[in-house]
TIPA-670959 format. One record per residue: residue number from 1; residue in one letter; x, y, z of N, C-alpha, C, O in turn. Coordinates in pm, whole numbers. Layout:
REM residues N
pos,code,n_px,n_py,n_pz,ca_px,ca_py,ca_pz,c_px,c_py,c_pz,o_px,o_py,o_pz
NUM,a,X,Y,Z,X,Y,Z,X,Y,Z,X,Y,Z
...
REM end
This chain:
REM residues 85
pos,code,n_px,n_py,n_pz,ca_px,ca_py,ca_pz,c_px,c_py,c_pz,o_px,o_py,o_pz
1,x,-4590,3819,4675,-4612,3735,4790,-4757,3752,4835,-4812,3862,4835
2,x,-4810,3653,4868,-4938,3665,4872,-4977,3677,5061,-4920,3611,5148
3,x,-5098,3787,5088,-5072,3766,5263,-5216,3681,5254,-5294,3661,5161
4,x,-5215,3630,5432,-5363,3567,5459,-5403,3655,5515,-5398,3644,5638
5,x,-5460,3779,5460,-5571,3873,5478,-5595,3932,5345,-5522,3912,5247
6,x,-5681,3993,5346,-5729,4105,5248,-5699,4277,5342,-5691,4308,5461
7,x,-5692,4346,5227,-5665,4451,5324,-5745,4571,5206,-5777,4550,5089
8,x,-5759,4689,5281,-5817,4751,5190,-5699,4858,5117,-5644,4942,5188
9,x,-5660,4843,4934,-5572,4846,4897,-5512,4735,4826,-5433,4757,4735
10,x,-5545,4616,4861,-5464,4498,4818,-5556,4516,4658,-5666,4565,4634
11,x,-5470,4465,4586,-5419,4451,4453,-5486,4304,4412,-5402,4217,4432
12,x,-5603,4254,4363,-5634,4155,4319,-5628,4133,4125,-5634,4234,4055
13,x,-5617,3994,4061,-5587,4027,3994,-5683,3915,3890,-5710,3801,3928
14,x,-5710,3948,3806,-5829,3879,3692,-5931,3839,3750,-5983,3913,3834
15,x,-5971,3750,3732,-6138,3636,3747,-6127,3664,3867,-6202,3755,3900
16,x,-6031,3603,3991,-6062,3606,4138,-6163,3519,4175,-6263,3534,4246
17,x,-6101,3392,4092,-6186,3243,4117,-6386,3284,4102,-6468,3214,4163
18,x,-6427,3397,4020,-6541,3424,3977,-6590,3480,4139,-6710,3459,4157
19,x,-6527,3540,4246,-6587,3581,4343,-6707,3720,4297,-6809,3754,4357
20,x,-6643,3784,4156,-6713,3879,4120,-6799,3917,4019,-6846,4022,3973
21,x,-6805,3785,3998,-6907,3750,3887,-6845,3692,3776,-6723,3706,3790
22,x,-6877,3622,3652,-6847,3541,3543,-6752,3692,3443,-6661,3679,3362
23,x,-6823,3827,3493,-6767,3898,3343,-6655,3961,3398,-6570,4018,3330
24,x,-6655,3953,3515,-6515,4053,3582,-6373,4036,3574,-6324,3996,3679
25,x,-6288,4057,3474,-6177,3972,3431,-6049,4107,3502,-5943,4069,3552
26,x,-6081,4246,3494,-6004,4332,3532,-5903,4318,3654,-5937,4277,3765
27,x,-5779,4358,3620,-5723,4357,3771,-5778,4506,3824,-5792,4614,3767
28,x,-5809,4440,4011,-5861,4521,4120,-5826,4523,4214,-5769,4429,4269
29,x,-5860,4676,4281,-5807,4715,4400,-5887,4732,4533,-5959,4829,4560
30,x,-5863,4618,4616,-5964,4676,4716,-6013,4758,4780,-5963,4774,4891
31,x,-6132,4848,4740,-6168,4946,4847,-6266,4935,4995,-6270,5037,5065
32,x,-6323,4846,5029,-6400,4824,5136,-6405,4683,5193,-6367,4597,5113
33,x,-6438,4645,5298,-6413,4490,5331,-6513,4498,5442,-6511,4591,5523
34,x,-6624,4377,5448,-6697,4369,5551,-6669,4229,5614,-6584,4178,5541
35,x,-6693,4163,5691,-6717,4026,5748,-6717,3940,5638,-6630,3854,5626
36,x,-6811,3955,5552,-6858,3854,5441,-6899,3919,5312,-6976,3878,5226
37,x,-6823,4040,5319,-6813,4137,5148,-6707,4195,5126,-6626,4208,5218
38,x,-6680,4244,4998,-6543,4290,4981,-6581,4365,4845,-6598,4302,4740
39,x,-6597,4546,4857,-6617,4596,4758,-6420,4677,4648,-6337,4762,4679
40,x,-6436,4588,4533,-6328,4661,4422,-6344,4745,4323,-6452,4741,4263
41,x,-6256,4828,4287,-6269,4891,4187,-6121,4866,4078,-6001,4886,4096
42,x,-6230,4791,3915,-6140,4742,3827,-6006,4902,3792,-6020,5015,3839
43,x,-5915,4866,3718,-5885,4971,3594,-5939,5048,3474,-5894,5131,3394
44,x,-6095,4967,3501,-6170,5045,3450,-6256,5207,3500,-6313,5303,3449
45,x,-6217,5154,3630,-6302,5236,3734,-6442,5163,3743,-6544,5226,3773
46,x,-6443,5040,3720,-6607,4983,3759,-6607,4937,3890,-6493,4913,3929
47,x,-6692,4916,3972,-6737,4923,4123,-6780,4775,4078,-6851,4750,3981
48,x,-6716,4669,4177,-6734,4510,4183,-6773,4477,4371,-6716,4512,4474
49,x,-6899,4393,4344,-6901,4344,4497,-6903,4195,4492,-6962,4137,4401
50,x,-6824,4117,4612,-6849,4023,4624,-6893,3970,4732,-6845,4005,4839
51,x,-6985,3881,4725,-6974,3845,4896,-6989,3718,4927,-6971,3655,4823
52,x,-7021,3624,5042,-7015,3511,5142,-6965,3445,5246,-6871,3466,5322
53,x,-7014,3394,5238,-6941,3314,5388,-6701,3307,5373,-6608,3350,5442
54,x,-6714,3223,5242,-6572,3204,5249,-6508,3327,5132,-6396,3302,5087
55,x,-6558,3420,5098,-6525,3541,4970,-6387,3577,5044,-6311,3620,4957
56,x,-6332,3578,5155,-6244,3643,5230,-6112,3558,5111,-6028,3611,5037
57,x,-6143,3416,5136,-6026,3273,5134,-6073,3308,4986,-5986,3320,4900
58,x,-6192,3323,4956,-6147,3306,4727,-6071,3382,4726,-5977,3327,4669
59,x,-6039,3492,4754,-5962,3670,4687,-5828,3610,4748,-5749,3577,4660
60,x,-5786,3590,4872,-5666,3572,4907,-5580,3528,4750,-5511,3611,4691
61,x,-5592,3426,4715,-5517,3366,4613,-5513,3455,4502,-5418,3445,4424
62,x,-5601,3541,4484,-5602,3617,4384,-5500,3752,4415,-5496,3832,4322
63,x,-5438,3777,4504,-5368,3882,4569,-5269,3876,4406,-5232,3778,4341
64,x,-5248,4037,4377,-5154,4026,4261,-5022,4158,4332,-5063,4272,4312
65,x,-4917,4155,4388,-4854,4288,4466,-4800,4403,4355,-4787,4525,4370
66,x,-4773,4310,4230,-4729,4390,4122,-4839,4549,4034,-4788,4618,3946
67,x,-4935,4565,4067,-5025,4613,3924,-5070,4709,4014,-5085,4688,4135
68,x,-5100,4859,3935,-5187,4952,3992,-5110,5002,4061,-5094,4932,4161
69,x,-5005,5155,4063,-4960,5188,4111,-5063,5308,4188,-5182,5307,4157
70,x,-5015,5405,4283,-5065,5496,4318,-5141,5563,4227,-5260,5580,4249
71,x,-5088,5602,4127,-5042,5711,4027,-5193,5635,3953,-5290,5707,3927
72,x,-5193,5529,3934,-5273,5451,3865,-5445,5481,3954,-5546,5543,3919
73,x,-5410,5406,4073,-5562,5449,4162,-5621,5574,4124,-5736,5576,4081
74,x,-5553,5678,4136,-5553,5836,4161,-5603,5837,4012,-5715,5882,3990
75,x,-5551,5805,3941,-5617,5844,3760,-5779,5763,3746,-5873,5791,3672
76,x,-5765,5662,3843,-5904,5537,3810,-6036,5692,3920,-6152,5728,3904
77,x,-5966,5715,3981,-6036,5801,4094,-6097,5922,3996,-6217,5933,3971
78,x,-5982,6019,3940,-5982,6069,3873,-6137,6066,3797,-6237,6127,3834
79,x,-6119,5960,3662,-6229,5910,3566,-6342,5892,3642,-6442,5940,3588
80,x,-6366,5833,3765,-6495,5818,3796,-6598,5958,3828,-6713,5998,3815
81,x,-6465,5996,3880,-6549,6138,3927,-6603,6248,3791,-6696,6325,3809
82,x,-6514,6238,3632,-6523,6271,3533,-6688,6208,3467,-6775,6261,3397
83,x,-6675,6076,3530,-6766,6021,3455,-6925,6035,3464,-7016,6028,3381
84,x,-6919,6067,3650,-7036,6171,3728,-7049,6264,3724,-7146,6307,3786
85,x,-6945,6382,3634,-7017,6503,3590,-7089,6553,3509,-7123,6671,3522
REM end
């Protein structure tokens, strides 16, 4: 079910109508949200920003509730911090 917000946590899922650029195909999890930005991190553990005026209304549709469990974040968390040592 898809909500009309973004929240930080929400579960987005492929392209995301290109809010995050042409190569960003990963499903993502929101970690930060400003007025007119919204920073994700894929299953890769890569760090995605998007931003503008309407970036809020592109991502909505992209809401996916299914993908990325806890267990999943915590391992993506995991790797990044692996990947900075």
């Amino acid at each position: 079910m898809n909500d009309t917000k973004l929240y930080i946590g929400t579960a987005l899922r492929g392209f995301c109508c290109g809010a995050f650029g042409r190569d960003a195909y990963e499903k993502k999890r929101v970690e930060a949200l400003g007025v007119d930005w919204v920073v994700a991190r894929d299953e890769l553990g890569e760090i995605h920003f998007a931003s503008g005026k309407n970036v809020h209304q592109r991502l909505i549709g992209s809401q996916h509730p299914d993908f990325l469990s806890e267990e999943d974040i915590e391992d993506m968390r995991d790797n990044e911090v692996h990947r900075h040592s």
